[in-house]
C-alpha positions in Angstrom: 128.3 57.8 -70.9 125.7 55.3 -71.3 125.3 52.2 -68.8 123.9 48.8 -69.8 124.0 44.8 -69.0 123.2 44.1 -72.6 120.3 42.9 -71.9 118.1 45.8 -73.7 119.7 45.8 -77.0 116.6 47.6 -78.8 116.6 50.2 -75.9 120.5 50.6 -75.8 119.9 51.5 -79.8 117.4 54.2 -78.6 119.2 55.4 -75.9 122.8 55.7 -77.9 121.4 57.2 -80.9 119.1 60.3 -79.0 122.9 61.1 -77.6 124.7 60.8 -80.8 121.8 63.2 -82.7 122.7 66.3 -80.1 123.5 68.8 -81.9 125.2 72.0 -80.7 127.7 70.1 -78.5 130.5 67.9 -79.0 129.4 65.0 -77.6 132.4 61.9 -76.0 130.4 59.2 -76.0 131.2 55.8 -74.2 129.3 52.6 -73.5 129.9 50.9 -70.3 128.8 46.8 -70.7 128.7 46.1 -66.9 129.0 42.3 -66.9 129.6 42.7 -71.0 131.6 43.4 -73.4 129.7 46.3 -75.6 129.6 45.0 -79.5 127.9 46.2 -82.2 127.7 50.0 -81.4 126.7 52.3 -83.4 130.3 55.0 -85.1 131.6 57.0 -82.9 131.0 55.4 -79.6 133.4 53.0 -77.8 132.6 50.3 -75.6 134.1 49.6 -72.0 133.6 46.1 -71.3 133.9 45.5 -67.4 134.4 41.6 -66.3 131.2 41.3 -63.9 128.5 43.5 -62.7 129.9 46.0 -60.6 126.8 47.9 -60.2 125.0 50.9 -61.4 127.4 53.7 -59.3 130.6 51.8 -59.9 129.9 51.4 -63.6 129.1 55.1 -64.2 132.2 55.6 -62.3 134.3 53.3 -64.7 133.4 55.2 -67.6 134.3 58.8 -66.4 138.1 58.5 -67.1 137.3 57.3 -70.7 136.0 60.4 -71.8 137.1 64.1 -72.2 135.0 67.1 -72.0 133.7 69.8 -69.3 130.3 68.3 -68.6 129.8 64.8 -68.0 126.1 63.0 -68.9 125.2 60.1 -67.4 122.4 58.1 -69.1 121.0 54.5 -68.4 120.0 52.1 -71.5 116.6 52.4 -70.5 116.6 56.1 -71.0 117.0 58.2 -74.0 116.0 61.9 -74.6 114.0 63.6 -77.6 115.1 66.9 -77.9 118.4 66.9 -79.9 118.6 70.1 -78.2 119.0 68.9 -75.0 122.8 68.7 -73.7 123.2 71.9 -75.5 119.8 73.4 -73.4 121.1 71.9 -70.0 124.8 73.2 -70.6 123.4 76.8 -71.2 121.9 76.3 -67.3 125.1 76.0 -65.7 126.8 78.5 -68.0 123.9 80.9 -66.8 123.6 79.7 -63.2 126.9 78.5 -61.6 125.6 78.1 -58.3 124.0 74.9 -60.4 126.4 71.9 -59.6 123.7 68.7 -61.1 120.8 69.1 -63.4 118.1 66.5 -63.8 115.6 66.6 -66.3 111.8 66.0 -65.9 111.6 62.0 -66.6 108.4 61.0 -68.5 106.8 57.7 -69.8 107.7 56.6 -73.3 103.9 56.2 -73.4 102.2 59.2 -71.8 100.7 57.4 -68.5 101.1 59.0 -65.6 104.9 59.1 -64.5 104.9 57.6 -60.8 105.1 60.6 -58.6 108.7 59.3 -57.0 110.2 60.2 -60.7 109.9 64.0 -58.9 112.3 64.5 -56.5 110.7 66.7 -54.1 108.8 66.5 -51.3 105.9 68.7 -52.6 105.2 67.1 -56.0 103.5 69.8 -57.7 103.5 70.4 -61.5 106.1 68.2 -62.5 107.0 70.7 -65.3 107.7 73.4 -62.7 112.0 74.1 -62.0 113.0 73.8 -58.5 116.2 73.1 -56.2 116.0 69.1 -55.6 117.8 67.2 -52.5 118.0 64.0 -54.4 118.2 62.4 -57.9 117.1 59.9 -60.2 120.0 59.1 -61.6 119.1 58.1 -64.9 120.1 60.9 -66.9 122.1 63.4 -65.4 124.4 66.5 -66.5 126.8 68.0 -64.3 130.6 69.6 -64.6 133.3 67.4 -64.0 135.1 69.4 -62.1 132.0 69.5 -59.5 131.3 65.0 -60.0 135.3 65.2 -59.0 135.5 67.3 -56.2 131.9 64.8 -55.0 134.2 61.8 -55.4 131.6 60.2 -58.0 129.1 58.2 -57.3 128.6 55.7 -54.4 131.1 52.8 -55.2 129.8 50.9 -52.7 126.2 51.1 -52.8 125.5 49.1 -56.1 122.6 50.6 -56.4 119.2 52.4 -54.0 120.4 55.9 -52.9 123.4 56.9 -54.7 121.3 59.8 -56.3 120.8 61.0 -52.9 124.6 61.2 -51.5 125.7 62.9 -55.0 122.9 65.6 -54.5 124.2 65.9 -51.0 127.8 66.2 -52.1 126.9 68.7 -54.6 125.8 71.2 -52.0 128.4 70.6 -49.7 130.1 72.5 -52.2 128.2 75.6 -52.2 126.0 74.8 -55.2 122.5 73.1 -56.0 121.1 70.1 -57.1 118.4 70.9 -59.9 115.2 69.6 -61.2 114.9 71.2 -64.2 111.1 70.8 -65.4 111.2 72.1 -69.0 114.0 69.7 -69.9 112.9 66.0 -70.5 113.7 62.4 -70.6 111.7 59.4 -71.7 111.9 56.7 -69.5 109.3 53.2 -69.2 106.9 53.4 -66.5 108.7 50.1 -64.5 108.5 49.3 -60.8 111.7 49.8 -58.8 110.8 46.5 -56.8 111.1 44.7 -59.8 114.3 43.8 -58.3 114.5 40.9 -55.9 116.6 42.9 -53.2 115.3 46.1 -53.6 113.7 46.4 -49.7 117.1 45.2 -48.2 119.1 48.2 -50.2 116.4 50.2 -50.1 117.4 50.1 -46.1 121.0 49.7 -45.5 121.5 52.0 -48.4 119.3 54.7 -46.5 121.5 53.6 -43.4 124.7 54.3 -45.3 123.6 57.7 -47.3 123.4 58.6 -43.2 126.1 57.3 -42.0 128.9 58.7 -45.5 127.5 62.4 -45.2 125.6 62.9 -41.9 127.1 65.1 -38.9 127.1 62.3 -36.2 124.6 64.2 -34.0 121.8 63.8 -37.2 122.9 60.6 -38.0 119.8 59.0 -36.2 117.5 61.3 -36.8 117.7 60.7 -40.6 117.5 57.0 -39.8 115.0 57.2 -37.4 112.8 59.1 -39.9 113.1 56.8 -42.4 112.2 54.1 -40.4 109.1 55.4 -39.1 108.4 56.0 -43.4 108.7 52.8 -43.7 106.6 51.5 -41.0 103.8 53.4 -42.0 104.1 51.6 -46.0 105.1 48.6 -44.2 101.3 48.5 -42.2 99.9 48.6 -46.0 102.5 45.7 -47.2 103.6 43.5 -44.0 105.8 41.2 -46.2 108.6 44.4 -47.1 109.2 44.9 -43.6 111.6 41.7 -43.2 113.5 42.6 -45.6 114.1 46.4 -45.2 114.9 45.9 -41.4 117.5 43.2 -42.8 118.9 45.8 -44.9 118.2 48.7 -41.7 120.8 46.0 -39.7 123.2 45.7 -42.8 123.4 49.2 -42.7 124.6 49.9 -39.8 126.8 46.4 -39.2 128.4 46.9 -42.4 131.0 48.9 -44.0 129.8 51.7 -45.6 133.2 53.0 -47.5 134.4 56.6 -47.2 132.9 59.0 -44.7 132.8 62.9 -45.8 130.1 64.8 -43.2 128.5 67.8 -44.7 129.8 71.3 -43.2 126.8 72.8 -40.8 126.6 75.3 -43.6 125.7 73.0 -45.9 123.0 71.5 -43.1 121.6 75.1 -42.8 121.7 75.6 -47.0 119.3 73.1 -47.6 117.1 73.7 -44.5 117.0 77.3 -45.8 115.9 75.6 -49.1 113.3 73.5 -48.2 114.4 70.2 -47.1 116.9 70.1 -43.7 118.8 66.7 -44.1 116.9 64.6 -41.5 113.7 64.3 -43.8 
């Protein structure tokens, strides 16, 4: 399933045609026009036009029912892959190691620069080519079972977008499996900053709010929070001007709504501690 506004249309091209080359898979494939109605796509993939921009989690969400198949891949238009190996590669992981639940592959810069060290989604960066269990994702290509993105209740509805990569990892292994970053497999990606967006501080913050308040046990609830918001007050002393924003978004968070609530079994809380990364960090 690939996600665009229609607003890219030489990188939807891109992105569409590295998914149609795989080879050694049967490949589904579905374009989701969030705001737009998909035209001019290239044979064998069919558009799903949605009336508005519903966001990014919403809008991956819309196009799982329109396509059949075990494993579900989740690209963005700004994203496309090289190997025409690559489904085939990631699918042998899982049918190797089912205690996998959500791979992501190694993102790098359609350019070689440097790849901004968040694209790793660990706490201790390292080699960015070296495998390892991950606690969070960036979402913009991902592989995982369907039967696993079900039982996780899909992606964030509500979040539109900040975050959502973090409650799906979560969910994942509150089900007994892992979420993982899978070095040797890669993903091309432009080297863009995430603050290109005008209200990425104020989601950045009530998302980080509401990742707590969905999953959390109540007692770790603040401690996640209050973690986060110590984070950000020591990038905040570098850039005064984000801290308006992200504490508007900190309030948001918890005033508003944040949709369905599923806490994480204690197990799970001790899983991922045992792992590396205990869920208040």
């Amino acid at each position: 399933m690939v996600l665009t506004q229609g607003t890219r249309p030489a990188e939807l091209a891109r992105a569409l045609a590295s998914v149609t080359a795989q080879r050694g898979v049967a490949v589904d494939i579905v374009c989701v026009g969030n705001g737009w109605d998909p035209t001019g796509l290239p044979e064998g993939v069919r558009g799903l036009g949605l009336p508005e921009n519903m966001g990014i989690p919403a809008g991956r969400n819309a196009g799982v029912p329109e396509v059949a198949g075990e494993f579900l891949f989740f690209l963005d238009d700004d994203e496309y892959l090289e190997s025409d190996a690559f489904l085939a590669d990631a699918i042998d992981r899982f049918r190797t190691d089912p205690s996998l639940g959500v791979l992501q592959p190694r993102v790098r810069t359609i350019d070689d620069s440097p790849a901004p060290r968040r694209w790793v989604p660990r706490l201790r960066k390292g080699d960015p080519a070296r495998p390892s269990a991950v606690f969070s994702l960036l979402e913009g290509a991902i592989v995982m079972p369907r039967s696993v993105f079900e039982a996780a209740r899909g992606w964030a509805d509500p979040f539109f977008y900040a975050h959502e990569g973090i409650e799906l990892a979560w969910r994942v292994w509150d089900q007994g499996r892992r979420a993982w970053y899978a070095g040797d497999l890669e993903a091309r990606h432009p080297n863009v900053p995430t603050t290109r967006h005008s209200d990425f501080y104020w989601r950045n913050a009530r998302n980080r709010v509401w990742v707590a308040r969905r999953n959390l046990p109540a007692i770790l609830i603040p401690v996640y929070v209050a973690t986060w918001t110590g984070v950000q007050l020591l990038r905040g002393a570098r850039s005064p001007g984000t801290l308006r924003p992200w504490f508007a978004g900190w309030a948001a968070g918890w005033r508003d709504d944040p949709g369905e609530r599923r806490p994480m079994s204690w197990r799970t809380v001790w899983r991922m501690t045992l792992a590396g990364r205990p869920p208040v960090i």
